[in-house]
FITI-728799 format. One line per 8 residues: number of its first residue (from 0); their letters; for each residue x, y, z of C-alpha. Coordinates in pm, whole numbers, plus 50000, padded with zeros to 5 digits. Layout:
<recs>
NUM	A	X,Y,Z ~ ...
</recs>
This chain:
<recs>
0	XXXXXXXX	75520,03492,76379 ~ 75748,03620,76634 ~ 75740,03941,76481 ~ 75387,03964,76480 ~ 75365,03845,76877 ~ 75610,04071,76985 ~ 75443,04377,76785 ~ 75105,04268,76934
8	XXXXXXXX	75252,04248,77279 ~ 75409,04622,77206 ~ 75049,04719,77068 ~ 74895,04575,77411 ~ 75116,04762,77645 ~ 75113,05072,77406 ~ 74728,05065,77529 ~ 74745,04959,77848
16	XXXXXXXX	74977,05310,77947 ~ 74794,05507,77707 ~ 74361,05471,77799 ~ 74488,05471,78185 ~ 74713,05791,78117 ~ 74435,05930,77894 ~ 74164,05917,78164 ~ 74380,06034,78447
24	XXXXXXXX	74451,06359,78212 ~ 74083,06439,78176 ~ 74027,06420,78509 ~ 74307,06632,78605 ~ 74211,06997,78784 ~ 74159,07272,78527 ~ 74398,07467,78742 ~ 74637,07230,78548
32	XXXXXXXX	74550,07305,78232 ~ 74659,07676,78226 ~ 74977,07497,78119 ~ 75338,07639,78020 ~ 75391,08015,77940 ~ 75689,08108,77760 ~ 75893,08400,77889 ~ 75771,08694,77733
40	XXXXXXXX	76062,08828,77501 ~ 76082,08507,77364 ~ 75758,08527,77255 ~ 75833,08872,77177 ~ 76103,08782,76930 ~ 75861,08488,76823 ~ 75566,08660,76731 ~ 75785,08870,76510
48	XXXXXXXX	75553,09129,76367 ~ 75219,08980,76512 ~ 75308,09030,76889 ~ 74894,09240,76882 ~ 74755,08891,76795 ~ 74970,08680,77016 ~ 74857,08839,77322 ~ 74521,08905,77237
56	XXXXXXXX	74512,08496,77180 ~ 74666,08475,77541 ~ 74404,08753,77674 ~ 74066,08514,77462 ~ 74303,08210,77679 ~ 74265,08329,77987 ~ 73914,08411,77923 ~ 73784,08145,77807
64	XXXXXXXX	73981,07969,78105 ~ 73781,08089,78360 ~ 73487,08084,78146 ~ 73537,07702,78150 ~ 73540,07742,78510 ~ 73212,07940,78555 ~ 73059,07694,78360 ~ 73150,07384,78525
72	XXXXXXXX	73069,07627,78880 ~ 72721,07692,78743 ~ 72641,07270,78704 ~ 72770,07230,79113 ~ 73172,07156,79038 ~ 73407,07346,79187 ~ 73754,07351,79055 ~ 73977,07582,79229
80	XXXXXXXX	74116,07889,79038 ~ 74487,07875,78910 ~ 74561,08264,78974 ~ 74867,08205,78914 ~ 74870,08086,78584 ~ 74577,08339,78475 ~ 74818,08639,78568 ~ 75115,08492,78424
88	XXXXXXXX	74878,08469,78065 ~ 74768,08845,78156 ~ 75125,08970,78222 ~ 75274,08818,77877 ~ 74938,08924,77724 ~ 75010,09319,77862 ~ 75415,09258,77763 ~ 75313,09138,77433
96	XXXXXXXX	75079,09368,77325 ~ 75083,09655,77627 ~ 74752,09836,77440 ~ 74496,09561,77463 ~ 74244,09682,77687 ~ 74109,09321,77749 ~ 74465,09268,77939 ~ 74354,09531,78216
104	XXXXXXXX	73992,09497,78241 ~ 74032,09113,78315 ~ 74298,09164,78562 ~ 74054,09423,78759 ~ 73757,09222,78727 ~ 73912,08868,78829 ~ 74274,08926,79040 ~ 74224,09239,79175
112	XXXXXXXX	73985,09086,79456 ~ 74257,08791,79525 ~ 74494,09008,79814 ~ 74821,08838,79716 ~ 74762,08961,79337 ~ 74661,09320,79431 ~ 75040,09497,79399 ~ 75101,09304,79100
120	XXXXXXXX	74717,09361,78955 ~ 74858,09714,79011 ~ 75219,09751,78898 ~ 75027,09601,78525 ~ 74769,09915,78559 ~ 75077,10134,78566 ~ 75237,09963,78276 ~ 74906,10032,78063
128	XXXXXXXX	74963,10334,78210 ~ 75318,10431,78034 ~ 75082,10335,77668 ~ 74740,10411,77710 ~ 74857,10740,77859 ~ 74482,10880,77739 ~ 74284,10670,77955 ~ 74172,10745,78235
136	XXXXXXXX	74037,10397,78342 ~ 74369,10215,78453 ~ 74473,10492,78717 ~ 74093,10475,78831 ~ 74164,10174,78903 ~ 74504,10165,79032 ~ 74370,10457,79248 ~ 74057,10214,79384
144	XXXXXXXX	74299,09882,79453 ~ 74537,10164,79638 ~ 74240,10281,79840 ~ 74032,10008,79926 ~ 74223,09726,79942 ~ 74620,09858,79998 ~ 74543,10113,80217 ~ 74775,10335,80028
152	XXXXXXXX	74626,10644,80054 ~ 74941,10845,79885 ~ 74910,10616,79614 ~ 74559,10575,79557 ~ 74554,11035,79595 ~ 74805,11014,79291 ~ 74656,10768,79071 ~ 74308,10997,79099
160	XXXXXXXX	74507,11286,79059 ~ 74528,11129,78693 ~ 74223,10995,78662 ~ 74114,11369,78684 ~ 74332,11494,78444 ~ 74246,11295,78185 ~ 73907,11292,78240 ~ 73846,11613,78376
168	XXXXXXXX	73537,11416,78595 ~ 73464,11626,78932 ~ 73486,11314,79134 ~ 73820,11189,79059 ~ 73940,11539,79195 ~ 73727,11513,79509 ~ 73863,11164,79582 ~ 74223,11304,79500
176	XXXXXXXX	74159,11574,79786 ~ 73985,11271,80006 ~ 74300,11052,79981 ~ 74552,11316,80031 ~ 74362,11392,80361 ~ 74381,11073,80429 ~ 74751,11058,80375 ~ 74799,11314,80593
184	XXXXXXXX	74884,11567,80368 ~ 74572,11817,80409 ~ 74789,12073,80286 ~ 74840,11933,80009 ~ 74479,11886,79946 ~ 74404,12242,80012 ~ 74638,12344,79753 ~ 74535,12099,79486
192	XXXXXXXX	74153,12154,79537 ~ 74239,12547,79512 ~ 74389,12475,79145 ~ 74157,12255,79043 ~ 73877,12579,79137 ~ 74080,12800,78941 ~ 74001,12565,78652 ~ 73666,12467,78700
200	XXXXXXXX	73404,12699,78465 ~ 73058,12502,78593 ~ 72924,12639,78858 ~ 72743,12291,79025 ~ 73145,12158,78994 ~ 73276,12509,79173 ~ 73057,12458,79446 ~ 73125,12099,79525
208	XXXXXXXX	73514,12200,79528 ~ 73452,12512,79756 ~ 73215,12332,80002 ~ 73515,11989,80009 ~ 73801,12347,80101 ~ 73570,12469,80294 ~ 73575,12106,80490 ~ 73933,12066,80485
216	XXXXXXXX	74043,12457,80566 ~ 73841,12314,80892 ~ 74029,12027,80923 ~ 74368,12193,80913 ~ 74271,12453,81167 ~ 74148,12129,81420 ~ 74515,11962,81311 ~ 74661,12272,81398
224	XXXXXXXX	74497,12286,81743 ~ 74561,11923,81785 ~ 74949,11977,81767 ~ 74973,12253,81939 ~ 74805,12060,82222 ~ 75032,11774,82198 ~ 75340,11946,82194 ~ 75195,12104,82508
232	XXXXXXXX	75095,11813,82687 ~ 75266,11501,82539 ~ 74966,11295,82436 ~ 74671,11394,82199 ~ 74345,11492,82313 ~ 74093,11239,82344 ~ 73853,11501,82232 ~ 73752,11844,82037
240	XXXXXXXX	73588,11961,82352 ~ 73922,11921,82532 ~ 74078,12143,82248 ~ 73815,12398,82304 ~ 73886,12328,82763 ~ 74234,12408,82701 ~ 74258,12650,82466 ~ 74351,12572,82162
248	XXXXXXXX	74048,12613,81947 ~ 73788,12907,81994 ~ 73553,12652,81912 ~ 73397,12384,81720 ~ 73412,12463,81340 ~ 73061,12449,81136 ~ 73073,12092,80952 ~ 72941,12280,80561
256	XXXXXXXX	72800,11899,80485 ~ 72525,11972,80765 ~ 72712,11691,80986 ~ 72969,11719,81263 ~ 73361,11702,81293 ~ 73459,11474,81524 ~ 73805,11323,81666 ~ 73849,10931,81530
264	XXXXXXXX	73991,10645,81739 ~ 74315,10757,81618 ~ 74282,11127,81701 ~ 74240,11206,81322 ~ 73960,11498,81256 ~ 73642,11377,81036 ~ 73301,11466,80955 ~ 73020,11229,81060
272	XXXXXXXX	72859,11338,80702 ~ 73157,11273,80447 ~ 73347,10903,80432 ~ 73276,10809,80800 ~ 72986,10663,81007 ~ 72865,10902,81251 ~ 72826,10582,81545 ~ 73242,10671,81547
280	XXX	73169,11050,81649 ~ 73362,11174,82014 ~ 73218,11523,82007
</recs>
């Protein structure tokens, strides 16, 4: 009898942790339930020889992750997202298997708009990168996150540079030329847009490249005449008109979009047709 009591009384506090622990687990956060990632070369030595289908079951994990979360968004409950965990599952994903495509796409499409994820978001495009060295979509997108949300206009010039290469699409080479401009390297520009005319065979693709030189031969000469006036006077000019006053340019160049150059708020020449808003214009 004693036996029986004291496995009864076991039984009863057995079930009085368990239903309370139980319910306080399904109502935990689903930013909880990413759960525990192993470090990847363990998993790498794991997997043995089926590292392709380990990560692409961490890749379907993470998606069906924030699937869960969409979901449960789309009925009126909001669960915050665990980023954190959802890159770690990409990362060992992209270590694991570093050709998935699924990897990349869902790191663009989901971390790439979160700002404290955007350098790592890109240092996984530029692993893909070493692999899938035939696609042209990860530096596209390494070249975007660079430009748009980094601000790293070197970067984001080099990453289209690729993009271009491999694709051999017109507008990856224009917004290679754009964001070594923007770098400050119009030289640079002007040399790579002149080799990528010596290359091009269509003519509607030859004439967008020689109207964007045209643009930026015009830029150079106003970025000549702007440090020539500096040096001169100490400060930039505030200006093109002031360039012309003093002597430094003839004139203002023709804009060949139809629109007009102008000096920005930092003293940087644009067109009021091409990338900027003309409301910024100081003719």
């Amino acid at each position: 009898m004693k036996s029986l009591a004291l496995f009864l009384s076991l039984l009863g506090l057995y079930w009085g942790i368990q239903i309370p622990l139980s319910q306080h687990m399904a109502q935990k956060p689903v930013t909880e339930q990413v759960g525990f990632i192993a470090h990847p070369q363990l998993l790498r030595f794991s997997s043995a020889d089926h590292k392709q289908a380990a990560g692409a079951l961490l890749s379907v994990k993470a998606l069906m992750y924030f699937g869960t979360l969409v979901e449960e968004a789309n009925t009126g409950i909001l669960i915050p997202v665990d980023y954190d965990g959802l890159y770690r599952l990409l990362s060992t994903a992209s270590a694991l298997d570093p050709y998935n495509m699924d990897t990349y796409y869902f790191s663009q499409a989901i971390l790439a708009w979160q700002p404290e994820y955007l350098p790592r978001v890109v240092e996984l495009l530029k692993r893909g990168m070493e692999y899938r060295d035939w696609d042209w979509m990860l530096p596209f997108w390494a070249g975007f996150d660079s430009a748009n949300f980094l601000k790293d206009y070197d970067a984001a010039a080099t990453y289209y540079s690729k993009a271009a290469q491999l694709s051999g699409a017109e507008l990856f080479a224009r917004l290679t030329s754009r964001y070594l401009y923007e770098s400050n390297q119009t030289d640079l520009a002007i040399s790579y847009l002149e080799a990528m005319l010596k290359g091009s065979m269509k003519s509607a693709i030859r004439q967008t490249f020689e109207r964007r030189l045209d643009s930026l031969k015009k830029m150079k000469l106003i970025e000549d005449a702007i440090a020539a006036f500096s040096l001169r006077e100490g400060r930039g000019p505030k200006t093109l008109q002031e360039l012309i006053n003093r002597g430094d340019l003839s004139s203002v160049p023709e804009d060949p979009y139809g629109g007009a150059f102008y000096l920005d708020d930092l003293g940087k020449p644009r067109s009021s047709e091409i990338f900027n808003p003309p409301e910024r214009r100081k003719l």
